[in-house]
N, C-alpha and C positions, 0 to 999 in steps of 0.2 A: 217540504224542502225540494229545491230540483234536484234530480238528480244529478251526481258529480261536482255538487257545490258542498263546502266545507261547512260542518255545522258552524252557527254565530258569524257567518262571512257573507256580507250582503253582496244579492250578486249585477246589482243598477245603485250607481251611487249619482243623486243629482247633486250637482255643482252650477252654487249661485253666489255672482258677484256682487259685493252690495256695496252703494256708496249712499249715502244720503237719502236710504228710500223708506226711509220710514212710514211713509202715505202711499206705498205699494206694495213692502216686503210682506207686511202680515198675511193679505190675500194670496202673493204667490206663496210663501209657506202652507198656509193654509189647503190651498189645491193639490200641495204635493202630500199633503197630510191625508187628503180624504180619497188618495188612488186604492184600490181595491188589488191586488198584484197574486199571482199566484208566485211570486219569488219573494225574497227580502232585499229593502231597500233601505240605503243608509240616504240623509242630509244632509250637506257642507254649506255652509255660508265663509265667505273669508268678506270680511268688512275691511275697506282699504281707507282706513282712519277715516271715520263718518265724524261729524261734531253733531247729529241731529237725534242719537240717542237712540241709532239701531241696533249696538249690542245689546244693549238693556232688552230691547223689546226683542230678541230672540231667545234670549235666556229666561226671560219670564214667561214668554207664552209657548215656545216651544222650547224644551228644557232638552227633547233627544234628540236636536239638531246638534252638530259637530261644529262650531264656530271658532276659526279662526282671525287673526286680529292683527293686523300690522300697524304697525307704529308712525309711519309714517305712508301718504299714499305712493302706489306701486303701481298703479294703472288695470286697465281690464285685461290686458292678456298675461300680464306676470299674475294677477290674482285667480285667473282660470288654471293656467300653469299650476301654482301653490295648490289649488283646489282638489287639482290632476295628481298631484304626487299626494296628497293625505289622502285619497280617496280608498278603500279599499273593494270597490265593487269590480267585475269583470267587464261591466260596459257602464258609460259617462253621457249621462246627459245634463249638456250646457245649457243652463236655465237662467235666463235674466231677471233680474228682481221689480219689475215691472211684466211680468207676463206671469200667466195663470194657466195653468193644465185644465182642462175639458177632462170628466169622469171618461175612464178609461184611457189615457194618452199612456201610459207607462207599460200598460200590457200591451197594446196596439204596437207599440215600437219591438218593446221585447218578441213577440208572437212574429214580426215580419225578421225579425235578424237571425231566426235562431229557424227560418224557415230558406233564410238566404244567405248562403255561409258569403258570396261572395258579396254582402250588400257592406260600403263600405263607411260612409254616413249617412243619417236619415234624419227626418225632420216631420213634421203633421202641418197639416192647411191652419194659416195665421187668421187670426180675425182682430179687426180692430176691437178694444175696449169698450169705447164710448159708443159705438155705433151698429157694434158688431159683425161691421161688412169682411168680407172676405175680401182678403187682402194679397194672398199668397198661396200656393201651393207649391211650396219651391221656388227656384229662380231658374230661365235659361238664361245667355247672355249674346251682348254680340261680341263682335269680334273686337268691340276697344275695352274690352269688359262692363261694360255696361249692364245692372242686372237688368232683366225683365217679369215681373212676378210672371208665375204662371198660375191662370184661373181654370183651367180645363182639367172638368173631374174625372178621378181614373188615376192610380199607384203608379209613375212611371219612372225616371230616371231624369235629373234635371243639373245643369250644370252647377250648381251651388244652393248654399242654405244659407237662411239668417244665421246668427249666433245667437239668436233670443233664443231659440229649442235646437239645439244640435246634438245628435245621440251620435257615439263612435266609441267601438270596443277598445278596451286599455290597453289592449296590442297595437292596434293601428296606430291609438296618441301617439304611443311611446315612439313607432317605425318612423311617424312622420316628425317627431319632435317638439306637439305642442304649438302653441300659436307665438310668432316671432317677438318677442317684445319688443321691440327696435318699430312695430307697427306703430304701437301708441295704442290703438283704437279705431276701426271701421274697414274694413278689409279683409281682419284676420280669417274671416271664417270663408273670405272667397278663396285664400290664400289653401286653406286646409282642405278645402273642396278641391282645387284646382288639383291640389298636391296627391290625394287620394284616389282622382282619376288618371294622375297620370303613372300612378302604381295599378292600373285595370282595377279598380275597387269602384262600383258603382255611388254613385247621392240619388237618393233617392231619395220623392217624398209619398209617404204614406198617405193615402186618400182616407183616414179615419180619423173619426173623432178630431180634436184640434186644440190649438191655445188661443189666451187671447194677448193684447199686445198693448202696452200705452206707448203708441208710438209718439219720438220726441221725449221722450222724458227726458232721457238723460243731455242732448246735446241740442234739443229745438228743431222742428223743421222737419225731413225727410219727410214732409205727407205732401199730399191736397188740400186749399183751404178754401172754400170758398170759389170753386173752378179756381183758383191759382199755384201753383207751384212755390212752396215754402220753403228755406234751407236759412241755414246759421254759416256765419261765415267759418267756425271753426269745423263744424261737420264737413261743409265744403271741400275745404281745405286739406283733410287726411282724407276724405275719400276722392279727389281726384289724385293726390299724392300715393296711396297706395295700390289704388288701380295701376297704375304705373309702374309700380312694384310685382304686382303680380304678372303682368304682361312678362316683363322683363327677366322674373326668376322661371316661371311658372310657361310660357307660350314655346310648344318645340321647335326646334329647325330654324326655318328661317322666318318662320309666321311672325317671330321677335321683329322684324322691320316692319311691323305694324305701328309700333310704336314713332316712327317719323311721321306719316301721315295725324297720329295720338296727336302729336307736337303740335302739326300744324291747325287741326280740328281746336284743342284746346286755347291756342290762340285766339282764334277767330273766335270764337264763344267769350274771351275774356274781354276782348274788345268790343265786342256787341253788347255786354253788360256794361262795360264804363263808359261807353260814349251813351246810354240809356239814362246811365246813374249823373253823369258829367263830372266823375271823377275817376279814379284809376286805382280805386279801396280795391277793387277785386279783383284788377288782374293781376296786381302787386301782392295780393296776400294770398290768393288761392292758386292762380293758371301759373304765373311763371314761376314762383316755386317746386309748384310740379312738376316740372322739366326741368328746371333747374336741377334739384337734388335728384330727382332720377340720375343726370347726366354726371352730376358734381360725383357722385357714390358708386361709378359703372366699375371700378374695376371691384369691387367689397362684393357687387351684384352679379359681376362676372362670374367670380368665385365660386359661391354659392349657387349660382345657374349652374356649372356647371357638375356639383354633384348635385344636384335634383335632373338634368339632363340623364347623368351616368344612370341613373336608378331606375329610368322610367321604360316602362311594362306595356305605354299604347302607342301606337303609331300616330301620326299627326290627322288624319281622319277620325279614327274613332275619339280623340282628344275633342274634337271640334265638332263632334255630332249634334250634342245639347244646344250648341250657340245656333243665334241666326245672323240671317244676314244683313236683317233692319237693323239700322242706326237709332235705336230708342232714343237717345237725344231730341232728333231732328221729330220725331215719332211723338216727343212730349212738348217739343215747341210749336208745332203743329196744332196741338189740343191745347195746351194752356195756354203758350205767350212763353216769352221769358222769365225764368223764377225771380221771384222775391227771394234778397239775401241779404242775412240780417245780424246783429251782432245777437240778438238771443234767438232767432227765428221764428218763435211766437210769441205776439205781444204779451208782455206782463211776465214773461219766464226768463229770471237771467239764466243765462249757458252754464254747466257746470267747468269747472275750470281743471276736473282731471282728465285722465287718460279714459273715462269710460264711455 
């Protein structure tokens, strides 16, 4: 037992959202089943009304998983949330039900947090699934928030994480409040990144061991296919939408008037997709929404900017260290072309229609 942990009190409790994944949950249970740990570890699944028969298969195959059950669906950040308050561990790692821990990923994390009191979320190098490419070591970003994976090996400090593996002690959740459910889904975890650096708490990603990823599962898209750039018009759609939320709540001082330039950049890219497409499916359903409801929602945003403002710990330099200055955008049209935007974003996969 570590020391100063409560007999019977696990002290890493992983939390995994499940919708519909029955042709991935077993494998990541599984992964989290065969970590080797010198602490005790609890597992939560909260199932946000599947019809495809994945409580069954967590109760039958893993019987000392903790599974929660809502009645109707909740989405992916109220069901992390839920996950967050039944948890009883001292630190939370956010596991997607299509990704898989690498032997070793649970002590790797624990071993670097508990060696860095001030590390404040942390993450392991992504690898695709099917391919096994590495995919990530973190994210830095620019300045329209745009992520950039990072592939350059070495433990360092990175402006954000995925939400597929995000590790963060149940003090911090609780300081910073959990992921907004008002996101929906795609965002949240830049949202919680952003939020924790600007309380001086480093993101850091660990250069050990690692997960792997079935990316697209849940919403289509977000990869490379084929040298092309692939996206689903709903994925699209909330993460240009809460990019713009994050800028908005989240960017200090006056760096916020980034977001006019955002306006006009987004534009311009909505229009160069519909005069490509010869129709105007995408600037109506993804670019001007997202300005729109940024602007329509400024004083609710206002608000709330400004206690996450009052609270923050970094000055607008150290905030802005991890970002660069390249316009990944312009960086990925450059290399592919313009993406492919689709209503399921890989052929043959219809989109899932919740919030995950």
């Amino acid at each position: 037992m570590v020391p100063g942990q409560q007999p019977g009190k696990p002290r890493v409790s992983v939390c995994i959202a499940n919708y519909n994944g029955d042709d991935v949950l077993e494998a990541c249970l599984a992964s989290v089943a065969a970590q080797t740990c010198s602490f005790a570890v609890e597992t939560l699944v909260h199932d946000d009304a599947s019809t495809d028969g994945s409580p069954a298969l967590v109760r039958s195959r893993f019987p000392a998983v903790t599974l929660l059950c809502a009645d109707e669906n909740v989405g992916f950040c109220r069901s992390n949330n839920r996950l967050a308050a039944a948890a009883r561990g001292d630190y939370l790692l956010l596991l997607n039900n299509d990704a898989t821990l690498h032997p070793g990923a649970l002590e790797a994390l624990y071993r670097y947090q508990d060696a860095h009191g001030d590390a404040g979320i942390l993450t392991l190098p992504q690898y695709a699934a099917d391919s096994g490419e590495l995919l990530d070591r973190g994210m830095h970003m620019d300045l329209f928030a745009n992520p950039i994976p990072n592939t350059a090996p070495g433990t360092r400090e990175v402006a954000t994480v995925m939400g597929s593996c995000l590790w963060i002690s149940r003090a911090l959740w609780e300081e910073l409040g959990g992921f907004p459910e008002w996101f929906g889904s795609i965002g949240e975890d830049m949202y919680l990144c952003c939020l924790a650096r600007l309380r001086g708490r480093a993101v850091v990603a660990v250069d050990e061991t690692g997960y792997d990823h079935v990316v697209g599962h849940s919403f289509g898209g977000g990869r490379v296919e084929g040298r092309r750039l692939r996206s689903s018009l709903r994925r699209r759609a909330l993460s240009e939408l809460n990019k713009n939320r994050v800028m908005a709540l989240c960017y200090p001082g006056f760096t916020v008037l980034l977001l006019l330039p955002q306006a006009l950049l987004l534009l311009l890219e909505g229009l160069a997709l519909s005069l490509r497409d010869g129709n105007l499916r995408v600037l109506r359903q993804i670019y001007l929404p997202a300005i729109a409801r940024v602007a329509g929602d400024w004083r609710r945003l206002r608000r709330e900017r400004r206690a996450i403002q009052a609270a923050r710990r970094r000055g607008i330099a150290d905030f802005f260290r991890p970002l660069r200055l390249t316009h990944h955008k312009l960086w990925l049209l450059r290399r592919y072309g313009l993406p492919h935007i689709s209503e399921t974003g890989i052929e043959g996969r219809g989109e899932d229609r919740r919030e995950h």
